[in-house]
N, C-alpha and C positions, 0 to 999 in steps of 0.2 A: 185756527189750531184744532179745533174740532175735531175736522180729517184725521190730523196725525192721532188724537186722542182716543176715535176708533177707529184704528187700523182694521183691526181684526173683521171688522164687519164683514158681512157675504152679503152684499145688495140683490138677491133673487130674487125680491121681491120686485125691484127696477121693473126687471124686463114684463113682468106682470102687463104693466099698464101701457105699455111701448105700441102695442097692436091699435089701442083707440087712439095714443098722442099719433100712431104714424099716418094712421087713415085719414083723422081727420083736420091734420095741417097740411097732408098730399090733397084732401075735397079742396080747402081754403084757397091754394096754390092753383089747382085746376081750374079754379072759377073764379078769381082775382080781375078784375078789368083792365085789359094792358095800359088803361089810361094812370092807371098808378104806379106803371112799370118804367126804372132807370137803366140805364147802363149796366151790366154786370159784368163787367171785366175782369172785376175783381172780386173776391169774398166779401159776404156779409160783412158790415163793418169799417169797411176799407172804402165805402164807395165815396166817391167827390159827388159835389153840386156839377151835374154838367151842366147848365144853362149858364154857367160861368169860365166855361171854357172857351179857350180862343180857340180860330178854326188852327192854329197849327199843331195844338196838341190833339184835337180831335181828331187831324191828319195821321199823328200816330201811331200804330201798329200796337195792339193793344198787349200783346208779351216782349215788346221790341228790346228784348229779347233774354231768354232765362242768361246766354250768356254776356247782357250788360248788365248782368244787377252785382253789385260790389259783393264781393266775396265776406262773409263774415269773418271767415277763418285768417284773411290777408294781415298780413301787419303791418301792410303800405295803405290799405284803401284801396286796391284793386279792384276791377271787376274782373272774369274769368277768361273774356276776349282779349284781354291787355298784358295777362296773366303769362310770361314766360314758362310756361308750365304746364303740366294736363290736367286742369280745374274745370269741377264740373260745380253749378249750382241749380237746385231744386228750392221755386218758391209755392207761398201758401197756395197760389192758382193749382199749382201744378200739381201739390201733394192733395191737394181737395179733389180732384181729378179721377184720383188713384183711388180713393177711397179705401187707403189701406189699415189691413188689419195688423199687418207684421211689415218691419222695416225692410223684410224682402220685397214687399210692394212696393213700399215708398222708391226702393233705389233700382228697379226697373229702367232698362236702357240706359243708363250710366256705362259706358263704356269703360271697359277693364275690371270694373264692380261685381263680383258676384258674390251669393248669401251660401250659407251651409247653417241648415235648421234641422235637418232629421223630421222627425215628427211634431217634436216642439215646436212649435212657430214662431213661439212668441220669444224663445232662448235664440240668439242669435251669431253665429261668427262672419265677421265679414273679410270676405277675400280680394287683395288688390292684387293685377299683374300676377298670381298664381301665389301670393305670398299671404300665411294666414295664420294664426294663435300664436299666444304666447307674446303678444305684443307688436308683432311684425307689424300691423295695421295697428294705430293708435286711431281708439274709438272714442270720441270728445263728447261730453252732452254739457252745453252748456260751460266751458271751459273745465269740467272736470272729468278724467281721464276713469273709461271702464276696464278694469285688470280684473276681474271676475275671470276664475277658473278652474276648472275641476276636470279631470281625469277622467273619460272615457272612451267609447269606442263610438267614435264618429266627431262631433263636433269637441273642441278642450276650450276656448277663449269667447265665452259668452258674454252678452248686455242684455237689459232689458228694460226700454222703453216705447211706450205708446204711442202709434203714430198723430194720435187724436191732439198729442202735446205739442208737437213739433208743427214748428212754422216757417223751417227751412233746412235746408241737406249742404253743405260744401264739402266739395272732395277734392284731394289734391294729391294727386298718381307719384308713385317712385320718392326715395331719399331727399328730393328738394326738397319735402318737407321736413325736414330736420332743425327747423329753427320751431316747430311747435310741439319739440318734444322728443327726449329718447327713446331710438328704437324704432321708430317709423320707417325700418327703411324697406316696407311696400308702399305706406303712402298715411293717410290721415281722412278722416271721416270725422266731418264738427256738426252736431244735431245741435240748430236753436231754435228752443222753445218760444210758444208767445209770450208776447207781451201787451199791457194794458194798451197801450199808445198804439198798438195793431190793430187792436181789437173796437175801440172806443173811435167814433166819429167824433171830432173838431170841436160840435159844440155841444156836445153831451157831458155830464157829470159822472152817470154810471149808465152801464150795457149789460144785458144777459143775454144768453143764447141755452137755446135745447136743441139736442142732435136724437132723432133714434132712426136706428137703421137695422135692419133685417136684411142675413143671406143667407139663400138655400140649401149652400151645401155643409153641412153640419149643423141646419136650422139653427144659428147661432144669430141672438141680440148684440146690438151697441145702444149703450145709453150715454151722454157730453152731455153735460151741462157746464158750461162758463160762466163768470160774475166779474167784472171788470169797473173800478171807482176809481174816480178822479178827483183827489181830495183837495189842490191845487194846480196850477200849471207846472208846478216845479216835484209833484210828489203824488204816482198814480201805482196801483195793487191790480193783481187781479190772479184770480183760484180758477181751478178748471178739476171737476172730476169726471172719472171714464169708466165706466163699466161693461164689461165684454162676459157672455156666458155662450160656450160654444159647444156643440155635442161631437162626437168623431165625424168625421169628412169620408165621401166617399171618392176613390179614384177615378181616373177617365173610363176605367173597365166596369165603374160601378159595383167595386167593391167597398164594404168600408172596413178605414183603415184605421184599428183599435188604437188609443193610447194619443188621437190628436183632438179630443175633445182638452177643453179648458175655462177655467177660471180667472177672470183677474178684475181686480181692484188698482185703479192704477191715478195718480193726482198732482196736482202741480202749484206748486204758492209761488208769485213773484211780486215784491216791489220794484221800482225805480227812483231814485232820490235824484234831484238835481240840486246838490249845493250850492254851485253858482251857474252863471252859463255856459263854464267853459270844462263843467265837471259833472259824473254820472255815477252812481253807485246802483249797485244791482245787486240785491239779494233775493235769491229763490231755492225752494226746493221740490223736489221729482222723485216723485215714490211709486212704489209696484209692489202689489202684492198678489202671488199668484199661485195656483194649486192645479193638480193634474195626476195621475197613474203612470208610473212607469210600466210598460208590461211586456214581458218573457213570453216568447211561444204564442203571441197572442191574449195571455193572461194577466192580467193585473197584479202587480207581483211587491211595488213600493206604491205608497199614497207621498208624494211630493210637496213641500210647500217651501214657498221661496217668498222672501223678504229684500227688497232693493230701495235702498231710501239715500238721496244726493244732495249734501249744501254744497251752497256756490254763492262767495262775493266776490262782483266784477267791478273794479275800478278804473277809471279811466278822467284823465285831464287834457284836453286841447288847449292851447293858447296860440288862434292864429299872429296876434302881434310876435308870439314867443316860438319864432320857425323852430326852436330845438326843443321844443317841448310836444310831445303826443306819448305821456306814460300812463302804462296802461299795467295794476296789477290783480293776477287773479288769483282765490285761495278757492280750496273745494275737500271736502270728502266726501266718499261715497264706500257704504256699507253695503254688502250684498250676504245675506244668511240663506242657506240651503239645504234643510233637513227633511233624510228620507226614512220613513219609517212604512217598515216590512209588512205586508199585510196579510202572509200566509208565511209557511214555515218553508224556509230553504236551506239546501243542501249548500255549502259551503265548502272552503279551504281555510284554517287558521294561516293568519299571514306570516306569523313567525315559523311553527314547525311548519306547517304545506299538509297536516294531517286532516281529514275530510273531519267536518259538524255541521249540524243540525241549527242554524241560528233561528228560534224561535219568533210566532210575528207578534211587532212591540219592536224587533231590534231598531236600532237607528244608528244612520251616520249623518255628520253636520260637518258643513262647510263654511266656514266664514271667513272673506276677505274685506280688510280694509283699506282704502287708496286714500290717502291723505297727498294732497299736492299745493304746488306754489309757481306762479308764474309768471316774468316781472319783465318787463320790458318798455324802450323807449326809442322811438324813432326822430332824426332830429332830419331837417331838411334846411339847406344851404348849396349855393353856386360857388363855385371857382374856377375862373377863368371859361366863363359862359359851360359850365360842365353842372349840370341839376346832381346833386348828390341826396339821395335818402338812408341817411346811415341808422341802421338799427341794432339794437345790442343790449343782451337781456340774460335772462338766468332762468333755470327752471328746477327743482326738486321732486322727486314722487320718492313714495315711503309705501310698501304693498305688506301688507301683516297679516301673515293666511297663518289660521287655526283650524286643523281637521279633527276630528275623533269620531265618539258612538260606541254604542255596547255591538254593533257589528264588525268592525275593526279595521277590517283588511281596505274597504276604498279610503281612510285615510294615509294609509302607504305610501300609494300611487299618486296621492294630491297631497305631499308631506307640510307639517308645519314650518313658519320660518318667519324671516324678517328679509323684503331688499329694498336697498337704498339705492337711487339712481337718479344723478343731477348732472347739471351742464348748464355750459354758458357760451355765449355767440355774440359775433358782429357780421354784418353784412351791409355792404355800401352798393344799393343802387344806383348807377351813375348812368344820367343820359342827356346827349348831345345831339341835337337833331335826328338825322335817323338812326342813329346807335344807341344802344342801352347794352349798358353791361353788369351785371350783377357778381359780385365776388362775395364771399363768405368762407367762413372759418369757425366748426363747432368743438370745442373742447367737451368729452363725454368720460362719464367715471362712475364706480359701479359697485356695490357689495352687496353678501348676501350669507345668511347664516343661517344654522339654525342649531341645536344643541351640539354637534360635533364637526360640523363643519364651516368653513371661512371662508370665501373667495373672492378676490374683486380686480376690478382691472379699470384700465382707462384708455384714453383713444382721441386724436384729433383727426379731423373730418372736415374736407375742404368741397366749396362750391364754384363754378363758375360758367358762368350764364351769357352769351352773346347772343343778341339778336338786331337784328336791321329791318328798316323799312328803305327800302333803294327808290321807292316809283312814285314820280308825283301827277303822271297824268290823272283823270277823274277812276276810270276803273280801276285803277292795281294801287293808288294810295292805299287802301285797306290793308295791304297783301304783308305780311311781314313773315320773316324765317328768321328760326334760330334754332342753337345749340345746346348743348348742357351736358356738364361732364359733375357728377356730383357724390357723394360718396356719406352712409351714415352706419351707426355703430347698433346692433343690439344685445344686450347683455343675456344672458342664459337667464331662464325661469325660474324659480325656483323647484317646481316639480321636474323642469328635464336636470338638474342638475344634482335633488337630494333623493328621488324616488328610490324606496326600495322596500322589500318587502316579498311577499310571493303573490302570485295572481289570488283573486277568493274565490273565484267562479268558474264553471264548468270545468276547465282545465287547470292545473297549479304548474306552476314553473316559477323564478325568484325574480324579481324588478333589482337592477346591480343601481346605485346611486354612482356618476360621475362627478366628484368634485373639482374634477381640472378640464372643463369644457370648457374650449375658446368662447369668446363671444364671434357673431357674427360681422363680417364687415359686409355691405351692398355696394357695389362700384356701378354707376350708371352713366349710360351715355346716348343721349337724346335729341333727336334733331325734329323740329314741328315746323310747322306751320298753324298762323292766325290768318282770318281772311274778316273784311266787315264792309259792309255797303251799303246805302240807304238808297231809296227810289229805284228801283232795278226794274219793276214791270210797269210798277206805278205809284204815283205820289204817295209818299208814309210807308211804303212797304221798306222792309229789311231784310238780308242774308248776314249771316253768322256760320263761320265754318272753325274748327280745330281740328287738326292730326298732325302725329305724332307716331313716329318709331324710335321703339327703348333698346334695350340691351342691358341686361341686368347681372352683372357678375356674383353672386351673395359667396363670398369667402370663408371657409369654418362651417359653412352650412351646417344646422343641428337638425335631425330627425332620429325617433327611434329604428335602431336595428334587433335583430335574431342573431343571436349569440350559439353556436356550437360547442359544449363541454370538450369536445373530440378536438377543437380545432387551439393547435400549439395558439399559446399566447395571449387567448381570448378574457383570459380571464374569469370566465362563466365555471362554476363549480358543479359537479353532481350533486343537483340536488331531489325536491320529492317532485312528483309528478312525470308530465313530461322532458326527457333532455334536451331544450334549450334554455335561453336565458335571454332578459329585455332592456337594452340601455342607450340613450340618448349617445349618441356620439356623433363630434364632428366629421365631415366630410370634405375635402379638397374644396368644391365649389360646388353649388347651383347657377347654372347656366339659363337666365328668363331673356326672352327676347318674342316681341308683338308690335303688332302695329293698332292705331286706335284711331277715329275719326266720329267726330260730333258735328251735328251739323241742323240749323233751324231757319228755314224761311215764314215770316209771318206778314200778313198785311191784315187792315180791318177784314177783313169778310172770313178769314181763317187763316189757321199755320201747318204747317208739314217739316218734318222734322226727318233728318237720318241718322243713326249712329252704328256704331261698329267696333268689334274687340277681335284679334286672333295672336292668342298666345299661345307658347311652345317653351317648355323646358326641360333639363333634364337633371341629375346630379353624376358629380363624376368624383368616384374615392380618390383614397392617394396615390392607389395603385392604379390612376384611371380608365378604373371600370364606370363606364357609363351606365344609368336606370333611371328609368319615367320616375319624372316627381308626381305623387302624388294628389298634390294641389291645383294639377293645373287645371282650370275651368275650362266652360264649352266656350268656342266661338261665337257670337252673336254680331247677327245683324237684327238692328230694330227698325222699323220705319212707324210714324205716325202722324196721324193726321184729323187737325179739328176744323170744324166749322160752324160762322156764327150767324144767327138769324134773329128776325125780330130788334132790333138796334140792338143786338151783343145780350138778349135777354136766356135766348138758347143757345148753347153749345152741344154739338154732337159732336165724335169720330169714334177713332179707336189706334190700337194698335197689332203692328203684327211682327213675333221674335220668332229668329230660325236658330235655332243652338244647334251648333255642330261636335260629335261626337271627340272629344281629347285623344288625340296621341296617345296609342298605350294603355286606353282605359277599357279594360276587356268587358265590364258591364255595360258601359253607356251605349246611348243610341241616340241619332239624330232628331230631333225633333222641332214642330210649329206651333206659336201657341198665337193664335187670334183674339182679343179683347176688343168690347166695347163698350162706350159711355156717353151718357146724354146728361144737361145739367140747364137746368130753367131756374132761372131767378125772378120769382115771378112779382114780387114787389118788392121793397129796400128791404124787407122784414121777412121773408118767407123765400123759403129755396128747395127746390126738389131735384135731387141729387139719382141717377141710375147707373150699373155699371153690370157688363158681364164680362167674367173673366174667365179663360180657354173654353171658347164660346164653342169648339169642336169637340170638345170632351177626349182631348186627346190623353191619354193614357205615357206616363213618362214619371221618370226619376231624376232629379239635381245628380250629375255625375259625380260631384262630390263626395256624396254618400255611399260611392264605389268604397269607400273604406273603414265601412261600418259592418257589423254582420250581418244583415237583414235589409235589402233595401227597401226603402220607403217612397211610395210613390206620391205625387204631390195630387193636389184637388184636383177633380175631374170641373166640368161647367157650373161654376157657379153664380147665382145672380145676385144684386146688393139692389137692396132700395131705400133710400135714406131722405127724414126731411127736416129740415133745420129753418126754427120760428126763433126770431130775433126781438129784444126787445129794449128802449133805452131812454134817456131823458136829460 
């Protein structure tokens, strides 16, 4: 408890010492004698006794394969290849790999995935299938759900945690995720953290580890340190803290780009209880605390500091004799505070008259959201008439309680106060018969939302249904399956798109209109994939893994801000100060997404190669259908990668190479290549030296994303990481 006791700390002292721990556990690693060197397949931690392995697991394919490892996020116990669905999972290999600083790293080549950070790197929104804030993508850490949001020009629907935490990524594309939550209807993104049982070796009591890493472009430190005890077999803890101190980055041009230096303080508590053998409790918590400059013009203009702190208890009971028992309940809050205070004097708009002042520096605005949630469910599994049935059916609650203010005023307008309430409940029966599986579902969704003068709520059923086959029994096409999916989910309006109002406070005034009778959103989707899986293809233990998939994504009601005309009959918008227009959320006739996606991994022992791919296209069309580019829609990518292992699996080298292709409509963006590479020696069970370069061309580019911000910000130029992590345990 310490940690949480001092939060407040600024560990700069850490990176002090980081330059001797890194030199001289990279000497140690260097000149280690391979006679004390195992298998590293795996992370520190995780290794097996190999002189205990049979030759068929050594036959193995040593990632065989990110798309066989069971889905966290599943509520069947799937894995991602079995998965009727477009599921993607990232494990600890893989995120070790990346060596990322911001979960825009982590979730690299993820097809249909992309990030929107501005400057910020470390504030995050994630984009599914062109679908992004306010919900649309539900962001999960650890079962509890990130609704952090705030109002501005560029990114609105922020999280914030460390990749150092996480020890695995599931993502599950389009509305069929609607059994993990309302409002998902781009898709779901589930971050779980470690756990002791990861981290701790078989016969160890307790384990430490130290991580420090140094990269060059923003000369910025990382300090990890882990602590992990095993107090019985039935009841194991383990803490993790991360410290990151970054200065500004510079671009591919070699510029540097003011306001992406940062700060952060960031930690992790988990136990695991096991009551009996057939039951698990999990409690943790995931805190961030982090600082930074907003800056105008290039000038430092707010000093930032942001507070993110998350409890989570996860329950769960199996009873194999008890086929209708697998209930599993999870509860969470997560607090995120946001307070900017002015660090020079600015010119202003009061938000009520729109008359220009002076707000002196000392002002401050504060942001705070609360997520309180509950998530309950239970899958029972039973035959009839040789038909495998997995019936699941469950209920969920989220409660989001945003309080804004400050002696500045006007950005709590835009990100107004309030209270919403938004729950549901579901059944879905997997049923499968030899080569058919059919999945049906039915989500009942319902919704309020207030705040001193306004009510609104609504509700909604949301059906699913899922066919797929496997038709072919000879040895190559058994793997080969197709299928369908026709699926449908609900998401309720924001609070901010639906109470905003006020007048703009900066550079230009004009009045923010609050709409309290905006539709919710419906997603209508319709999906057709393909799973492909094979083992021994060139040779003994190797494996292919293939997924693609074409969507088709109707979003009905679609909400986005419009520009209002005082001139224009019926708009509503009044003369008011400043410029004559006006700004208000209002629905749309539809949003029109449609792309196609493809993953894909061959691995055998000596290394793996990997392809994936995204190209979406949307547009929106009013009632009067006028068709216009959605804004959200991301670049196209193709990824390819490729690792290879030497030394019995002790060295890993490859790299990767993404082509982003410039969005439909998107007058800023521009094509671009970005080359990465990474080396990774494990050079005894205890010591690991970790390299990585990332846009190793120093290509110069911007997230097209950020076409909608005022200023675009261009992302790092060549950066390089050197990192080395000394283990130690008993």
């Amino acid at each position: 408890m310490g940690l949480l006791v001092n939060w407040e700390w600024r560990g700069r002292s850490a990176a002090n010492g980081v330059a001797a721990l890194l030199a001289s556990v990279a000497a140690i690693a260097l000149s280690a004698p391979s006679a004390h060197a195992q298998q590293a397949t795996q992370p520190a931690g995780e290794q097996t006794d190999q002189s205990k392995k049979t030759d068929q697991e050594k036959a193995a394919p040593a990632g065989a394969t990110l798309l066989d490892k069971i889905l966290v996020l599943s509520r069947t116990g799937e894995t991602a290849i079995e998965s009727l669905a477009s599921a993607s999972h990232l494990d600890q290999e893989q995120l070790d790999r990346r060596m990322a600083t911001t979960p825009n790293e982590m979730l690299l080549g993820v097809p249909g995935v992309t990030t929107q950070a501005d400057a910020r790197r470390v504030s995050t929104s994630i984009n599914i299938r062109g679908l992004q804030d306010f919900g649309r993508v539900a962001v999960i850490v650890d079962g509890a759900r990130q609704d952090f949001q705030r109002s501005d020009h560029g990114t609105q629907s922020t999280f914030y945690i460390d990749p150092e935490l996480v020890k695995s990524v599931d993502v599950i594309r389009g509305p069929v995720a609607n059994t993990y939550g309302s409002g998902a209807i781009g898709g779901v993104v589930f971050f779980d953290t470690k756990d002791a049982a990861d981290f701790l070796k078989p016969e160890e009591t307790w384990g430490a580890s130290v991580t420090g890493r140094y990269e060059s472009n923003g000369k910025g430190w990382t300090t990890s340190a882990t602590g992990a005890y095993r107090f019985n077999e039935n009841w194991d803890a383990l803490g993790n803290i991360v410290y990151r101190n970054y200065d500004n980055y510079k671009d591919g041009g070699g510029d540097t780009v003011n306001g992406t230096g940062f700060d952060v303080l960031s930690g992790l508590l988990k136990t695991t209880i096991r009551p009996t053998d057939n039951s698990e409790l999990k409690l943790g918590w995931v805190g961030s605390s982090d600082s930074w400059d907003e800056t105008s013009g290039g000038v430092p203009v707010n000093d930032v500091d942001l507070k993110s702190n998350t409890f989570t208890a996860r329950y769960n009971i199996t009873d194999e004799d008890k086929s209708w028992l697998d209930l599993h309940i999870n509860t969470s809050y997560n607090k995120t505070n946001l307070d900017l205070t002015s660090l020079v004097p600015q010119n202003r708009f009061d938000p009520v008259t729109g008359l220009p002042v002076v707000l002196p520096a000392g002002s401050t605005s504060t942001f705070d959201v609360g997520t309180a949630a509950i998530d309950i469910w239970n899958t029972s599994r039973f035959e009839t008439g040789g038909v495998a049935h997995e019936l699941t059916y469950g209920g969920d609650w989220v409660n989001d309680d945003v309080k804004t203010g400050g002696t500045a005023g006007g950005d709590s307008f835009y990100t107004p106060s309030g209270k919403r309430n938004v729950s549901g409940a579901y059944v879905q029966d997997k049923l499968t018969w030899d080569w058919l599986e059919v999945i049906a579902g039915l989500r009942y969704d319902s919704y309020s939302l207030k705040d001193d003068t306004h009510d609104t709520s609504g509700d909604r059923l949301s059906p699913r249904i899922t066919v797929g086959v496997s038709p072919f029994d000879n040895a190559s096409l058994a793997g080969l399956q197709f299928y369908g999916t026709y699926a449908e989910g609900y998401r309720s309006p924001s609070l901010t798109e639906t109470l905003i109002s006020g007048n703009h406070p900066a550079g230009v005034t004009f009045p923010f209109l609050p709409n309290p009778n905006l539709r919710p959103e419906t997603g209508k989707t319709t999906e057709f994939g393909i799973n492909y899986k094979q083992n021994d293809i060139l040779e003994a233990g190797d494996a292919v893994r293939i997924k693609a998939a074409y969507f088709n994504n109707d979003v009905d009601d679609y909400i986005e801000g419009v520009t209002l005309s005082p001139f224009a009959p019926g708009s509503g918008c009044p003369f008011g100060p400043g410029i004559p227009i006006c700004y208000q959320y209002q629905n749309f006739a539809k949003a029109k997404i449609h792309g196609f996606e493809f993953e894909s991994v061959y691995d055998a022992g000596w290394g793996y190669a990997g392809l994936s791919a995204s190209i979406t296209n949307g547009h929106t069309i009013s009632y009067k259908g006028v068709e216009a580019d959605l804004a959200t829609i991301p670049s196209s990518q193709v990824t390819a990668q490729l690792g290879l292992r030497f030394l019995e699996d002790k060295l890993t080298v490859g790299g990767e190479v993404q082509y982003n292709g410039k969005p439909k409509g998107n007058a800023v963006a521009e094509d671009y290549t970005l080359v990465n590479a990474f080396a990774s020696y494990q050079a005894t069970d205890n010591v690991k030296v970790d390299f990585r370069a990332d846009n190793l061309f120093d290509v110069k580019y911007a997230n097209p994303l950020n076409g909608t911000t005022t200023v675009a910000v261009y992302e790092p130029g060549i950066t390089l990481k050197l990192a080395a992590t000394m283990r130690f345990g008993g």
